[in-house]
PLY file of the C-alpha trace (Angstrom):
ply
format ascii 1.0
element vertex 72
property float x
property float y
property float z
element edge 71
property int vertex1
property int vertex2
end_header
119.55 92.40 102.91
117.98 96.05 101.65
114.27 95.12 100.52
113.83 95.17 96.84
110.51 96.43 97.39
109.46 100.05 97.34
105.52 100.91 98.94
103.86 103.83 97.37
100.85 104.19 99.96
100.52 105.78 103.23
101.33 104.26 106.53
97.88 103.63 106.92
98.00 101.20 104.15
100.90 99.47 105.12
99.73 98.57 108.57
96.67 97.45 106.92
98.33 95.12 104.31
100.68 93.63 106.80
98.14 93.28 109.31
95.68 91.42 106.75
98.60 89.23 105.43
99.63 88.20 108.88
96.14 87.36 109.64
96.44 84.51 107.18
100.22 83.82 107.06
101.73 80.74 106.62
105.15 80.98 107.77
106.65 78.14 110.00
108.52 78.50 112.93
111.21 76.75 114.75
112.35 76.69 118.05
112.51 80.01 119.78
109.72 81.17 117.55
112.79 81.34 114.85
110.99 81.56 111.20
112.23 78.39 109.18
109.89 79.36 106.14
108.06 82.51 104.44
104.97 81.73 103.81
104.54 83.34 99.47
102.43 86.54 100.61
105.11 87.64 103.08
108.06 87.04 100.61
106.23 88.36 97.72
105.94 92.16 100.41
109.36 92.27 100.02
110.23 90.89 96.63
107.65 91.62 94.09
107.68 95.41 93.33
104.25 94.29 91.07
102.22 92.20 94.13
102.71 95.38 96.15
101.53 97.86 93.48
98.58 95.40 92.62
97.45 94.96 96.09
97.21 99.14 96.40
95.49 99.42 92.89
92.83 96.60 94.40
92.16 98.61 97.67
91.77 102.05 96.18
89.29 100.24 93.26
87.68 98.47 96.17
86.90 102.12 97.89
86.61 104.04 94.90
83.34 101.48 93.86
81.80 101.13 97.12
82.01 105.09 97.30
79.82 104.89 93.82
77.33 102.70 95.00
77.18 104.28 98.43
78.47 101.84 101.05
81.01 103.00 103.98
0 1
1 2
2 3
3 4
4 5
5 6
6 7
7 8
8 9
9 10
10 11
11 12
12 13
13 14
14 15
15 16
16 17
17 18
18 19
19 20
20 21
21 22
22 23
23 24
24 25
25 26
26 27
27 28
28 29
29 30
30 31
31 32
32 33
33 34
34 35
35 36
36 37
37 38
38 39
39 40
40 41
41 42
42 43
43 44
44 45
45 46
46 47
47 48
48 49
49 50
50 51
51 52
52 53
53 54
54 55
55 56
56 57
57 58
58 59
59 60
60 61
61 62
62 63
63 64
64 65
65 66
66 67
67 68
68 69
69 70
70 71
């Protein structure tokens, strides 16, 4: 199945996203380490066009106002 999905970021940002959602995923997993369920954040990465574009918006907001009050 093609993802319906399509990222607008960097590669930097993807590995970044995926690695912070796998940090907290809740998927299960069967036998053979088979997934038997998506946990919502993974199936929203490839289903919701607007999660995706609303979790880039957040993290270039998130640098854009540390940058103005002078935190790395």
């Amino acid at each position: 199945m093609a993802a319906d999905v399509i990222f607008h970021g960097n590669q930097k940002e993807a590995f970044e996203i995926v690695e912070a959602i796998q940090h907290n995923c809740g998927c299960d997993f069967g036998p053979g380490n088979v997934r038997t369920s998506t946990c919502a954040p993974h199936d929203a990465l490839i289903h919701d066009q607007r999660y995706v574009n609303g979790l880039l918006f957040v993290r270039t907001l998130r640098l854009q106002l540390q940058a103005e009050e002078g935190k790395p």
